[in-house]
py3Dmol code that shows the C-alpha trace and the ligand (Angstrom):
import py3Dmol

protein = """\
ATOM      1  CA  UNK A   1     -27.574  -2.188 -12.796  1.00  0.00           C
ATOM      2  CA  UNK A   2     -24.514  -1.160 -15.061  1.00  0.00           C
ATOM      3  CA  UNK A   3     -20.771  -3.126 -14.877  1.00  0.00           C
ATOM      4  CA  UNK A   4     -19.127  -3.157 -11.789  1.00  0.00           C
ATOM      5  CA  UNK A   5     -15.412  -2.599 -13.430  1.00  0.00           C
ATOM      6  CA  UNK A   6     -15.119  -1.689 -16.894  1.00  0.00           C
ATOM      7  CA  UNK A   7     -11.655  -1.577 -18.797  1.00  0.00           C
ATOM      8  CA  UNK A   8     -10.449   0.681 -21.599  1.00  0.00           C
ATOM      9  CA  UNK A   9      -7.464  -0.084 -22.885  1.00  0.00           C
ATOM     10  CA  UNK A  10      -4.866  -3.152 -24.775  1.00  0.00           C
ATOM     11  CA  UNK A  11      -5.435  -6.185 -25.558  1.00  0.00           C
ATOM     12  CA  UNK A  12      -1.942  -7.882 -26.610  1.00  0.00           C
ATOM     13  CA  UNK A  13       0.077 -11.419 -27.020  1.00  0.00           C
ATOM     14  CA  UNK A  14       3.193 -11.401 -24.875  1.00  0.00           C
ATOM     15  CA  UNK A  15       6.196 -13.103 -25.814  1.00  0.00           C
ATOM     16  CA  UNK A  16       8.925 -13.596 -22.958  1.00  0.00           C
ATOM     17  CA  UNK A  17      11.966 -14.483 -22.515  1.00  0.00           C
ATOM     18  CA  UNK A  18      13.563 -15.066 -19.244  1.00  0.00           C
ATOM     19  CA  UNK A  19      17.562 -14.228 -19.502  1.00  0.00           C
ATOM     20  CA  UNK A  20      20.041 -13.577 -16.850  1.00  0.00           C
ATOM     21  CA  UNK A  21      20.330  -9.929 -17.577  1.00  0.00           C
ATOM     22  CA  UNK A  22      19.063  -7.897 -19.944  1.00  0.00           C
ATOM     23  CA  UNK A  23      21.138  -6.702 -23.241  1.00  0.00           C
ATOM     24  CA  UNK A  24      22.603  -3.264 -23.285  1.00  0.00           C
ATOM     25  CA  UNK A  25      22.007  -1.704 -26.541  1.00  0.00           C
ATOM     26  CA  UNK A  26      24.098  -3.407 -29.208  1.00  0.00           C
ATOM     27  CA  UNK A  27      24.741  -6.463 -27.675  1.00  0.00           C
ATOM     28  CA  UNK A  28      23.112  -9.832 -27.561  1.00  0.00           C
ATOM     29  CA  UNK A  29      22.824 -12.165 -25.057  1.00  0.00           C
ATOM     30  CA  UNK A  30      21.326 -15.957 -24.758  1.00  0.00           C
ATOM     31  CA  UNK A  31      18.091 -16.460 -23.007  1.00  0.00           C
ATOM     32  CA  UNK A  32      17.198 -19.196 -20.506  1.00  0.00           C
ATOM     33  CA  UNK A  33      13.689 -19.857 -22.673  1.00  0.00           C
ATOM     34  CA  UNK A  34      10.310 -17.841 -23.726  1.00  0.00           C
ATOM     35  CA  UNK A  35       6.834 -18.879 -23.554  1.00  0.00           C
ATOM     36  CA  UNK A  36       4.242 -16.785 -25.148  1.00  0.00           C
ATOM     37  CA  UNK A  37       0.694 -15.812 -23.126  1.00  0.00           C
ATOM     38  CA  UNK A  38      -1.811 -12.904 -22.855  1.00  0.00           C
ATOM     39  CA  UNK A  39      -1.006  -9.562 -21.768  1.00  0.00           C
ATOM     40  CA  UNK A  40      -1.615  -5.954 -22.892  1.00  0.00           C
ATOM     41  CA  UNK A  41      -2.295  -3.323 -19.522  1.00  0.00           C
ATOM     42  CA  UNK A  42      -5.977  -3.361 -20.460  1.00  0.00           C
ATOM     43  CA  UNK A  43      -6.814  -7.325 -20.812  1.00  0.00           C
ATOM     44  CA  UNK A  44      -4.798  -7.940 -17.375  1.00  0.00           C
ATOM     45  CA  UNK A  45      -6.584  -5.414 -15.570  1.00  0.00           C
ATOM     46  CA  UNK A  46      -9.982  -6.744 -16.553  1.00  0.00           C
ATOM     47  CA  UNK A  47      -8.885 -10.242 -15.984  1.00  0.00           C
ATOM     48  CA  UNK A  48      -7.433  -9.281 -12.407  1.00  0.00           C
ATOM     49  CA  UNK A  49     -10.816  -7.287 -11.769  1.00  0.00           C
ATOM     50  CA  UNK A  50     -13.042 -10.535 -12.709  1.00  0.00           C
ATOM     51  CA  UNK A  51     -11.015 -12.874 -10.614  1.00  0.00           C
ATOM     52  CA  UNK A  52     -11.724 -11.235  -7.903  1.00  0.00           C
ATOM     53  CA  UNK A  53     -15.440 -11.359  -8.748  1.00  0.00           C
ATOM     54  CA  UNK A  54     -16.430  -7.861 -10.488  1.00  0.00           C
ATOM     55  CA  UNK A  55     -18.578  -8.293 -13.268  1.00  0.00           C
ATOM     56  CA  UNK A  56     -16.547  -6.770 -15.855  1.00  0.00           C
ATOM     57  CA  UNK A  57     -16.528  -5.120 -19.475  1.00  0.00           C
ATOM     58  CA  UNK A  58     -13.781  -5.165 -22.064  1.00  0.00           C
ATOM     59  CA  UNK A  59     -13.795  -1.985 -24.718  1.00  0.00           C
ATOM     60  CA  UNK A  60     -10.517  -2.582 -26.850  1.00  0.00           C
ATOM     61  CA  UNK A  61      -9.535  -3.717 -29.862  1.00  0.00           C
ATOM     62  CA  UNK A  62      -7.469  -6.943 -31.811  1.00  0.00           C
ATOM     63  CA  UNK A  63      -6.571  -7.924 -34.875  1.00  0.00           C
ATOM     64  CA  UNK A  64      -8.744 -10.004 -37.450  1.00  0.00           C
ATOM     65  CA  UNK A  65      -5.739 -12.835 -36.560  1.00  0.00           C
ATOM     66  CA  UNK A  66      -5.269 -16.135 -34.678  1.00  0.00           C
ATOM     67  CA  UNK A  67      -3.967 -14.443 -31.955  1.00  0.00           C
ATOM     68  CA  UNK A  68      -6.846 -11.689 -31.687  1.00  0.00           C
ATOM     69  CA  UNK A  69      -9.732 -14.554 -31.624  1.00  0.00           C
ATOM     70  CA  UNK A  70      -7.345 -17.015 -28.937  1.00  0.00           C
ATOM     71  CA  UNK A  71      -7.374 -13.684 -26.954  1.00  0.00           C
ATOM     72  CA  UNK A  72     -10.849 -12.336 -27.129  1.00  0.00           C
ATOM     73  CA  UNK A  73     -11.719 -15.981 -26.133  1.00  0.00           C
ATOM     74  CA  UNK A  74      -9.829 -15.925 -23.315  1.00  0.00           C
ATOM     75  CA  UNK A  75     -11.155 -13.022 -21.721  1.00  0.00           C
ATOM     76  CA  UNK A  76     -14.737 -14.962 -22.346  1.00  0.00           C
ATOM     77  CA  UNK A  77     -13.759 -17.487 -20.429  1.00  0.00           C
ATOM     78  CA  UNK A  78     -12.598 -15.276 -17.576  1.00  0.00           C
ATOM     79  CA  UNK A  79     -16.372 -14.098 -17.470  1.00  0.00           C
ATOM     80  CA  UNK A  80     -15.723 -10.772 -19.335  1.00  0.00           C
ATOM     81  CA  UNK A  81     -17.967  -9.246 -21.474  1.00  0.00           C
ATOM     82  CA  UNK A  82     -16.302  -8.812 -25.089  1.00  0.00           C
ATOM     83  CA  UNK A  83     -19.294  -7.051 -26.755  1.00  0.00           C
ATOM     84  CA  UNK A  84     -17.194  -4.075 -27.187  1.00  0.00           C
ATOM     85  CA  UNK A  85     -13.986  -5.351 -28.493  1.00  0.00           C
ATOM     86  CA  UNK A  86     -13.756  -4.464 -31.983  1.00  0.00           C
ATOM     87  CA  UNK A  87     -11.818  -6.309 -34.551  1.00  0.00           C
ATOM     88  CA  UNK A  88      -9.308  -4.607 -37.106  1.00  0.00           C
ATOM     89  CA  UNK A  89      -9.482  -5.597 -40.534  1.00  0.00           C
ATOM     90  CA  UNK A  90      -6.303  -4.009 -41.587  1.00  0.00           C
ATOM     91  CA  UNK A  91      -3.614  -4.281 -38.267  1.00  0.00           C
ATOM     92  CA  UNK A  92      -2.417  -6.851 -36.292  1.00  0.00           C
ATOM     93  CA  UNK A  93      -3.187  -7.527 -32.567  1.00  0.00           C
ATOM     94  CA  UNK A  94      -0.796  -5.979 -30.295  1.00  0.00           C
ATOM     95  CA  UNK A  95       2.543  -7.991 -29.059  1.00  0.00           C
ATOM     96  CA  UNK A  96       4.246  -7.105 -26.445  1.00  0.00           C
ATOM     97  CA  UNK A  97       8.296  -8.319 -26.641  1.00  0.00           C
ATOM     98  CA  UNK A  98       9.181  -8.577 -22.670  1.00  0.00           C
ATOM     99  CA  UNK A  99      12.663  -9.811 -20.944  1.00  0.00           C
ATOM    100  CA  UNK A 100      12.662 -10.925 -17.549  1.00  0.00           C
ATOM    101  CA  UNK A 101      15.934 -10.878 -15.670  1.00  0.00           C
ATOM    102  CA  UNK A 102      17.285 -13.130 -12.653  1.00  0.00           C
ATOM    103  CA  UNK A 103      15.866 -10.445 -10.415  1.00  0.00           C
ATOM    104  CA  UNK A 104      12.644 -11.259 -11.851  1.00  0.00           C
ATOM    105  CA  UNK A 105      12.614  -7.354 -13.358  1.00  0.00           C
ATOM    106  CA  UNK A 106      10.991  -6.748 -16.945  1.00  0.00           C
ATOM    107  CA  UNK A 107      11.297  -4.311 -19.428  1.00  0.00           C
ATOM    108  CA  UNK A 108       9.081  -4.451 -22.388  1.00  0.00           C
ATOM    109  CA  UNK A 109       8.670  -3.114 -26.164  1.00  0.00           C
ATOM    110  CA  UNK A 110       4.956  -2.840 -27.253  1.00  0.00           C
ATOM    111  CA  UNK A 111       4.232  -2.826 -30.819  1.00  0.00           C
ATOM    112  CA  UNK A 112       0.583  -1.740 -30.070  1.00  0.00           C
ATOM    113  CA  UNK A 113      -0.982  -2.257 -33.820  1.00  0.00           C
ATOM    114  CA  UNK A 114      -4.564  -2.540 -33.477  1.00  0.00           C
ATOM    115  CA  UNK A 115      -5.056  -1.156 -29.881  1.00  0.00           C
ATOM    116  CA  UNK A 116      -4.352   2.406 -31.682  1.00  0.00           C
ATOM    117  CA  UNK A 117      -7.398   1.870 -33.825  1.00  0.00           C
ATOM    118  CA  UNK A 118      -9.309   2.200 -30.573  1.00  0.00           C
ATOM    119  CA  UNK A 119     -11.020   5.332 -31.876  1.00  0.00           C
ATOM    120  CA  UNK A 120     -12.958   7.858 -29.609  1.00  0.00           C
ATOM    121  CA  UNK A 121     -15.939   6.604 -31.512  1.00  0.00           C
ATOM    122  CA  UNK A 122     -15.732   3.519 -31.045  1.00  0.00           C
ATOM    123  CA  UNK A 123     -15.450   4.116 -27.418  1.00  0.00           C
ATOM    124  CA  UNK A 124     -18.895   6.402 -28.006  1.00  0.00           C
ATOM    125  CA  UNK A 125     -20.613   3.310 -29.657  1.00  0.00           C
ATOM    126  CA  UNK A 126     -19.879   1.199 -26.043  1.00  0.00           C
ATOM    127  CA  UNK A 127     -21.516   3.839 -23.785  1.00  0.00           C
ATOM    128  CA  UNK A 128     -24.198   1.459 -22.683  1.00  0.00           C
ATOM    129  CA  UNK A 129     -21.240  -0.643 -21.446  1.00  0.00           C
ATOM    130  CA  UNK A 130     -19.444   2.226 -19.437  1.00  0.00           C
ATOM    131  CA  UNK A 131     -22.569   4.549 -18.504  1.00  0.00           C
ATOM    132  CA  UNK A 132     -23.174   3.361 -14.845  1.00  0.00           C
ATOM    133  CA  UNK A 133     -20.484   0.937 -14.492  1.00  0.00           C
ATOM    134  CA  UNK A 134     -19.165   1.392 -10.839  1.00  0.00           C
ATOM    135  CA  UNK A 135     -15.437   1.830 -11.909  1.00  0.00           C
ATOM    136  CA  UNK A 136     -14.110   3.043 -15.571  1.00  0.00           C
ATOM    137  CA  UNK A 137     -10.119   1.863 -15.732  1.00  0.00           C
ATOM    138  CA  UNK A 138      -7.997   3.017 -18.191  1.00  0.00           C
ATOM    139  CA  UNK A 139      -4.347   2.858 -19.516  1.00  0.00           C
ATOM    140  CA  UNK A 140      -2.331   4.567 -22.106  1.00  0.00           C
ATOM    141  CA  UNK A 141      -1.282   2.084 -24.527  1.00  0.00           C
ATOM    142  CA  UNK A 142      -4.697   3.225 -26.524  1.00  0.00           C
ATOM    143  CA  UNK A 143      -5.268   6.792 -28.251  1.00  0.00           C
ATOM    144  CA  UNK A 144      -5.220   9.369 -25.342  1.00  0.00           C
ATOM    145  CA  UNK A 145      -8.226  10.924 -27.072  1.00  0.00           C
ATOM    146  CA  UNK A 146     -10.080   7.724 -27.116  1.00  0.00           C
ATOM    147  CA  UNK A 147      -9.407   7.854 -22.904  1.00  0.00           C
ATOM    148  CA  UNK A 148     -10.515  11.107 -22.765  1.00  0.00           C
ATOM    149  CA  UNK A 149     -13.942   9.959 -24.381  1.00  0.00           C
ATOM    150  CA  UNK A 150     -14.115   7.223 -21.802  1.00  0.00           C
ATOM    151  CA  UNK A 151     -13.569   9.733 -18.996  1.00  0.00           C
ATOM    152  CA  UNK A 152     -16.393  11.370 -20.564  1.00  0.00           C
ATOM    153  CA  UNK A 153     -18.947   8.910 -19.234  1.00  0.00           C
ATOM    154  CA  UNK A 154     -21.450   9.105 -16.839  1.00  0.00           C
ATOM    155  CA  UNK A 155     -20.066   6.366 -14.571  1.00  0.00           C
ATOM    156  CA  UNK A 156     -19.026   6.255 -11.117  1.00  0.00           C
ATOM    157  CA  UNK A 157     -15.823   6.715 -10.326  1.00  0.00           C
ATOM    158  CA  UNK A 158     -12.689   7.369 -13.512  1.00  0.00           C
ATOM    159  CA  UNK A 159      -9.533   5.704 -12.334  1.00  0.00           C
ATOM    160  CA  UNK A 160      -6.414   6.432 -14.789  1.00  0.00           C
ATOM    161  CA  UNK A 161      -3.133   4.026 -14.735  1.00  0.00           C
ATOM    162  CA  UNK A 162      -1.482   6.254 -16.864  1.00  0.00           C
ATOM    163  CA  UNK A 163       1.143   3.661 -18.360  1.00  0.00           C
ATOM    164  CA  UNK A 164       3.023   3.539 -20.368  1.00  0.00           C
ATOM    165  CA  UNK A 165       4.315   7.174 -19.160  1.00  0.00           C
ATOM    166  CA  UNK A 166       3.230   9.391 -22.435  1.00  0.00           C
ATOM    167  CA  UNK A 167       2.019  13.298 -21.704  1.00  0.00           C
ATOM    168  CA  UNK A 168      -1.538  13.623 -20.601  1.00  0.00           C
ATOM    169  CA  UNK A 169      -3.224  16.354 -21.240  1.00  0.00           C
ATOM    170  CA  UNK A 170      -4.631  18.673 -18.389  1.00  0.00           C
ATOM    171  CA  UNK A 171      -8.731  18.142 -19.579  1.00  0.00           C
ATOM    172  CA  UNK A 172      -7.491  14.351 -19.225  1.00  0.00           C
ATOM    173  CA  UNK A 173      -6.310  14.675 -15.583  1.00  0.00           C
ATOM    174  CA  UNK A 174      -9.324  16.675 -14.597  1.00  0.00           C
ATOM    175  CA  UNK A 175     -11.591  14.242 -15.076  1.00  0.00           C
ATOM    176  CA  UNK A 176      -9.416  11.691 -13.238  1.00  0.00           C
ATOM    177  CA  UNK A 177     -10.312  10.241  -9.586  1.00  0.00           C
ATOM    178  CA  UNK A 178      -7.733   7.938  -8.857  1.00  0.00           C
ATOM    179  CA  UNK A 179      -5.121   8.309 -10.661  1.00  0.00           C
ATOM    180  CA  UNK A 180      -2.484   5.037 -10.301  1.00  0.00           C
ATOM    181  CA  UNK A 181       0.950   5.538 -11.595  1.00  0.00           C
ATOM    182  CA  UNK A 182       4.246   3.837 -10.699  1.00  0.00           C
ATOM    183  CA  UNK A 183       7.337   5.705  -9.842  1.00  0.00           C
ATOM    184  CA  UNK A 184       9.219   6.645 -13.346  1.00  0.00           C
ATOM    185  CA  UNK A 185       5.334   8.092 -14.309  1.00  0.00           C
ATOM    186  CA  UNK A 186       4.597  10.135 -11.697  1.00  0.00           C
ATOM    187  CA  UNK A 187       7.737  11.284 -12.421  1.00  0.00           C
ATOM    188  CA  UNK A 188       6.893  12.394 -15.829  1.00  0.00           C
ATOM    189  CA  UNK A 189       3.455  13.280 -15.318  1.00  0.00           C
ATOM    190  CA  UNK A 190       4.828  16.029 -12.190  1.00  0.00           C
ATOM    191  CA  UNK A 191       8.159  16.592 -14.488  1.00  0.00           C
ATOM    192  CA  UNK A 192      10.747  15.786 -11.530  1.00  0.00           C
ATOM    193  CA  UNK A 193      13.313  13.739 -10.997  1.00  0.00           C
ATOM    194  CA  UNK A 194      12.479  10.134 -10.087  1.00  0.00           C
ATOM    195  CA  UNK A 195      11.882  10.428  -6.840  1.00  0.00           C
ATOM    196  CA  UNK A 196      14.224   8.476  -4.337  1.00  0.00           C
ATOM    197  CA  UNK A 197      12.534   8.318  -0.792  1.00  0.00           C
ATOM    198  CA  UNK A 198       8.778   8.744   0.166  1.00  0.00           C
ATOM    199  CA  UNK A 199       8.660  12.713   0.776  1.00  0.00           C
ATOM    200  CA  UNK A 200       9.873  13.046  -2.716  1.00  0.00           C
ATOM    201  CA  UNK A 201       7.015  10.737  -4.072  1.00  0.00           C
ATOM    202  CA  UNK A 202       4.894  12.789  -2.144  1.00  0.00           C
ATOM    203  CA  UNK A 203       5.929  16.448  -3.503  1.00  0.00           C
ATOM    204  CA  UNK A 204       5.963  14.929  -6.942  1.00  0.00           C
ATOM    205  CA  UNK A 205       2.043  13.473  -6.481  1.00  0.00           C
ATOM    206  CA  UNK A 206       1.114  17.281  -5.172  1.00  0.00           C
ATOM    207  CA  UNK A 207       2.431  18.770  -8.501  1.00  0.00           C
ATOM    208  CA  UNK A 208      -0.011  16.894 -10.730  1.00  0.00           C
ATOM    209  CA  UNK A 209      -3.275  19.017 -11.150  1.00  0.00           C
ATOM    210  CA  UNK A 210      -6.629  17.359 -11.351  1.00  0.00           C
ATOM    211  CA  UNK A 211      -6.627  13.911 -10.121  1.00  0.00           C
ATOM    212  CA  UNK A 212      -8.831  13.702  -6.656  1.00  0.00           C
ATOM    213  CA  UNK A 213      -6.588  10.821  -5.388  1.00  0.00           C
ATOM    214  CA  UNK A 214      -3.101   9.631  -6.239  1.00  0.00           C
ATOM    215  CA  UNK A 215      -2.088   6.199  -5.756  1.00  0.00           C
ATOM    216  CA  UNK A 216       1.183   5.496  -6.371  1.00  0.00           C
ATOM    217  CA  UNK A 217       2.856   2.084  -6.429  1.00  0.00           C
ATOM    218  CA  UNK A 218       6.700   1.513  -5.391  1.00  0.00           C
ATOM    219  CA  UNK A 219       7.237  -2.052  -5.860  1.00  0.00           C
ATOM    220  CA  UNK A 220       8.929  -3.596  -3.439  1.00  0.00           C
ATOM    221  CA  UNK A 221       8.830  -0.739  -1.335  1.00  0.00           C
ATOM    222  CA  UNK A 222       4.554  -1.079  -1.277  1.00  0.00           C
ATOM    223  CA  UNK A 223       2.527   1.916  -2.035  1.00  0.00           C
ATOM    224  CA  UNK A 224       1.121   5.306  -1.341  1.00  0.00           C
ATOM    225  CA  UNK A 225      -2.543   6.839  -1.520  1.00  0.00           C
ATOM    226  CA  UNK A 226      -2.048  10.589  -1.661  1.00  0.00           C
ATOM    227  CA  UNK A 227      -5.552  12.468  -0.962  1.00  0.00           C
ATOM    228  CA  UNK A 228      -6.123  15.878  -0.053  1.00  0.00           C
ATOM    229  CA  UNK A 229      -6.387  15.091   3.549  1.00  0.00           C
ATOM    230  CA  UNK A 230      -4.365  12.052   3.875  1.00  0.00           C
ATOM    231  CA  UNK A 231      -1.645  10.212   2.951  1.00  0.00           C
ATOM    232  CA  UNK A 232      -1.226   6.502   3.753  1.00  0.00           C
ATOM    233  CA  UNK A 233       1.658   4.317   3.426  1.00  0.00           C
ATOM    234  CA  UNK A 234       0.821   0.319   2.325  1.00  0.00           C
ATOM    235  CA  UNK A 235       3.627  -1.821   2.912  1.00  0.00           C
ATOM    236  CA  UNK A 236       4.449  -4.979   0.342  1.00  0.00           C
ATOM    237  CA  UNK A 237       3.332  -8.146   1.354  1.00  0.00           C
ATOM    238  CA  UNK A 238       6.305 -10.789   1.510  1.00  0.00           C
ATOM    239  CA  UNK A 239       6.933 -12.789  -1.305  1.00  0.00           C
ATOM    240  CA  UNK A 240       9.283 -14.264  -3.583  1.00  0.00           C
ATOM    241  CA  UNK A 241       9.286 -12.444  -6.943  1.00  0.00           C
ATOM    242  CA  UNK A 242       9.954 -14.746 -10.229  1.00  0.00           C
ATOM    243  CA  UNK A 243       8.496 -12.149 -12.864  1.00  0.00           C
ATOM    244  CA  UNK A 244       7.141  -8.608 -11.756  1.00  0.00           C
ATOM    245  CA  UNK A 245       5.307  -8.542 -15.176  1.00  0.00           C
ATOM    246  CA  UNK A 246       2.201  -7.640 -14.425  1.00  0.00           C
ATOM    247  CA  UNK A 247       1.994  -6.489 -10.854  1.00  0.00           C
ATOM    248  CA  UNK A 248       0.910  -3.144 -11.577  1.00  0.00           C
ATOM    249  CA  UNK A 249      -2.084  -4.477 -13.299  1.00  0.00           C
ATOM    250  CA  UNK A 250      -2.629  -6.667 -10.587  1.00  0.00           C
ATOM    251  CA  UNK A 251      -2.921  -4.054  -8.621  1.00  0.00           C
ATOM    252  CA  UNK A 252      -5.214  -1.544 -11.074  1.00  0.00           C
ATOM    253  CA  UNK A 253      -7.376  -4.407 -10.982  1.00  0.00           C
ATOM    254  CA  UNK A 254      -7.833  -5.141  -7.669  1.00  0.00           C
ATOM    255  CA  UNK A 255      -7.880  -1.468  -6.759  1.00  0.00           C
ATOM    256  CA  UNK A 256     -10.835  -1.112  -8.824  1.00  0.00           C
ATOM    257  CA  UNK A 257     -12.394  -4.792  -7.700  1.00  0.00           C
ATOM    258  CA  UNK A 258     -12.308  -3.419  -4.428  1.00  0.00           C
ATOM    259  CA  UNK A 259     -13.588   0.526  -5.384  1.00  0.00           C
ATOM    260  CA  UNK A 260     -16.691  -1.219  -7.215  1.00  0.00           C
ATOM    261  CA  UNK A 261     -17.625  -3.217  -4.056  1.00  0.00           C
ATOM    262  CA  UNK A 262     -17.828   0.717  -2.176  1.00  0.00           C
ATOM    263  CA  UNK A 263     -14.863   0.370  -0.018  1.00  0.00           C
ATOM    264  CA  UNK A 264     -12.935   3.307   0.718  1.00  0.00           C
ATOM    265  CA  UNK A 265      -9.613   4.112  -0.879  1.00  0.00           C
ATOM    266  CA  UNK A 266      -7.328   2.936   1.926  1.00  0.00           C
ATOM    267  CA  UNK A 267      -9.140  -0.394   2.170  1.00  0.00           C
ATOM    268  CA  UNK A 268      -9.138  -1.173  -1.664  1.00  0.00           C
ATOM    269  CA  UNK A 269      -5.139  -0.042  -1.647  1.00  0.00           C
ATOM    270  CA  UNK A 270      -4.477  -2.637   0.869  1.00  0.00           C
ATOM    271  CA  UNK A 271      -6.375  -5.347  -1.161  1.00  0.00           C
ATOM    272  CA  UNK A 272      -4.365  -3.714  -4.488  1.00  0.00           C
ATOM    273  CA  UNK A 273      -0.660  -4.253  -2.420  1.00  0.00           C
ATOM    274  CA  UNK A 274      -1.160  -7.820  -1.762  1.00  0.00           C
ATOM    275  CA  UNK A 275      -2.622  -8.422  -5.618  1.00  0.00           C
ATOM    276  CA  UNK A 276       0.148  -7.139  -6.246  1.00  0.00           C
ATOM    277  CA  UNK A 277       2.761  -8.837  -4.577  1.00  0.00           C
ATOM    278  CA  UNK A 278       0.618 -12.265  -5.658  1.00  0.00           C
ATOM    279  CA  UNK A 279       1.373 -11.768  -9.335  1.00  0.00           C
ATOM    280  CA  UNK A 280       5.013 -11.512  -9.113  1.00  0.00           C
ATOM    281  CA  UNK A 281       4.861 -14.850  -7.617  1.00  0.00           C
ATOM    282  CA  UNK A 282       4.036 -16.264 -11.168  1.00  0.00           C
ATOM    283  CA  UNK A 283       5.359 -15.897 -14.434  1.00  0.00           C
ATOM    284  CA  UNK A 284       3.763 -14.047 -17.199  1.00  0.00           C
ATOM    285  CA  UNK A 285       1.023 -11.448 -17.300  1.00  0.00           C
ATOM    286  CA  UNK A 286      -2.396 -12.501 -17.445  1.00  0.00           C
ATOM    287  CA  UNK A 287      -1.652 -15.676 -16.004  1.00  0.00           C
ATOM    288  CA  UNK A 288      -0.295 -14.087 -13.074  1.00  0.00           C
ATOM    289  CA  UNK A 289      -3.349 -12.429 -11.760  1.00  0.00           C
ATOM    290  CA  UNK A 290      -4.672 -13.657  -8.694  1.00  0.00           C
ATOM    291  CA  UNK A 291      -7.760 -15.321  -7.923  1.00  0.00           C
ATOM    292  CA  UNK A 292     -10.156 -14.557  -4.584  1.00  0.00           C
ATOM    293  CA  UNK A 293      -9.432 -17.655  -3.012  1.00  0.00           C
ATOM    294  CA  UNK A 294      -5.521 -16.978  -3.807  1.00  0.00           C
ATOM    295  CA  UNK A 295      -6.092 -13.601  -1.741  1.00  0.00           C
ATOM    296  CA  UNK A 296      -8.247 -15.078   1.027  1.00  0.00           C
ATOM    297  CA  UNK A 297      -5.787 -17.566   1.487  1.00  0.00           C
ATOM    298  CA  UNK A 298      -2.669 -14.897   1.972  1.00  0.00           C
ATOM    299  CA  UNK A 299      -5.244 -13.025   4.178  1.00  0.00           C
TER     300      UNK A 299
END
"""
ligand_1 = """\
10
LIG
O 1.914 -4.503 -17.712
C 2.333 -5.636 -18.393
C 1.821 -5.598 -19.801
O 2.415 -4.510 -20.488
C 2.177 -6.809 -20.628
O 1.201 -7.813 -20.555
C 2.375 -6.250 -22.023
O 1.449 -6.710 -22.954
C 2.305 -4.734 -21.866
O 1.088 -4.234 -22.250
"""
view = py3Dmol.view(width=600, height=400)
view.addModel(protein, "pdb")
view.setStyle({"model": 0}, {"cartoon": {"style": "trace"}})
view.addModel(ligand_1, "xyz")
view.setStyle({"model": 1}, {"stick": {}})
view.zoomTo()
view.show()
């Protein structure tokens, strides 16, 4: 029996700090305080996938640091198998720099370092990890190539978050089954506009070529699975956001939680909405993801 979610992708230390708005360029402003956590797309995907009870895998890559060991440990103790994240002898682990406004929106820099040493070999060397695994996730904050190798594997079902937005090439998307972006990149992946209302999202999902699903998420506005012979709308469950950081992984890794355990698309996007909506109820990234019993309670 192989993994029932395994993740491809960052592993990173976030450092936040909460302000009331965030700086325009040039200017500084005071914050209101910073804590630092875990975070990186991949790590809080795997973590969100495991606390919802899939037996998950880890392929990434940290720094031969404090902060690379305190994170690798941490995803131990979340019940994720770290056999296949490598350690960097000559770059740091990633940090991610991330302000949170009084809205509770984020916008982040990512100083990747030793994610991008995530080499398509390396990614080879894990295949035992990722050949029959029910669900490979991925994200783009590693080497596209080494994402394409991942894709490559004879697994179950290929889900793509494709974030940050960064061009993917077409062999990429072909080998995509649910692909998972957020508004500004399904935007760049279909080379529109950002699209303003739900008919737009829609047109935009039909331009990208390849991908057998499209899920895309809309925030506070909930989200939409785009098939070729449906589309569904998910609204947002109620909540009061603090930090939003996060949510999308939330979601990624619920959506796949609930893909591994052979529910249908529509079922697992409802389960991904309300994961969602949990982890901007917190602050920070991984800390934010939710548990089972945190769902089932909502539920
Ligand atoms: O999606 C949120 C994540 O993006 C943060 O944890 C940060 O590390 C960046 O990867």
């Amino acid at each position: 029996m192989g993994f029932d979610v395994v993740v491809v992708g960052s592993i990173n230390q976030d450092l936040t700090v909460s302000t009331r708005r965030h700086p325009s360029p040039g200017e500084t402003v005071l914050g209101l305080g910073h804590r630092w956590g875990g975070g990186g797309k991949g790590a809080n995907q795997a973590v969100a996938a495991a606390r919802l009870g899939s037996e998950t895998g880890m392929v990434g890559r940290v720094g031969e640091d404090e902060p690379g060991q305190a994170l690798t440990a941490a995803l131990r103790a979340e019940d994720i198998d770290v056999s296949c994240v490598g350690i960097d002898p000559s770059e740091p682990t990633g940090l991610a720099v991330i302000t949170v406004d009084e809205e509770a929106e984020n916008s982040i820099v990512v100083s990747p370092g030793a994610n991008m040493g995530l080499t398509p070999r390396q990614v080879a060397e894990c295949y035992s990890m990722l050949e029959d695994a029910s669900v490979v996730l991925a994200q783009l904050e590693v080497p596209v190539e080494s994402v394409i190798e991942a894709a490559r594997a004879p697994s179950g079902l290929f889900c793509l978050n494709p974030a940050p937005a960064r061009e993917i090439p077409p062999e990429l998307l072909q080998l995509v089954d649910v692909l998972i972006p957020n508004r500004s990149e399904l935007a760049a992946l279909a080379s529109v506009d950002l699209p303003s209302d739900r008919k737009a999202v829609l047109e935009a999902a039909r331009r990208i070529e390849g991908p057998r699903s499209v899920v895309v998420t809309l925030g506070h506005e909930g989200a939409l699975v785009i098939s070729e012979d449906e589309v569904l709308a998910f609204a947002p469950s109620t909540v009061e956001p603090v930090d939003t950081t996060g949510a999308g992984d939330a979601f990624c890794g619920a959506l796949a939680n609930s893909l591994a355990r052979g529910e249908d698309l529509s079922i697992a996007a409802q389960w991904a909405t309300l994961a969602g909506g949990l982890a901007t109820t917190k602050h920070g990234a991984r800390d934010a993801m939710p548990t089972r019993e945190e769902m089932e309670r909502v539920l």
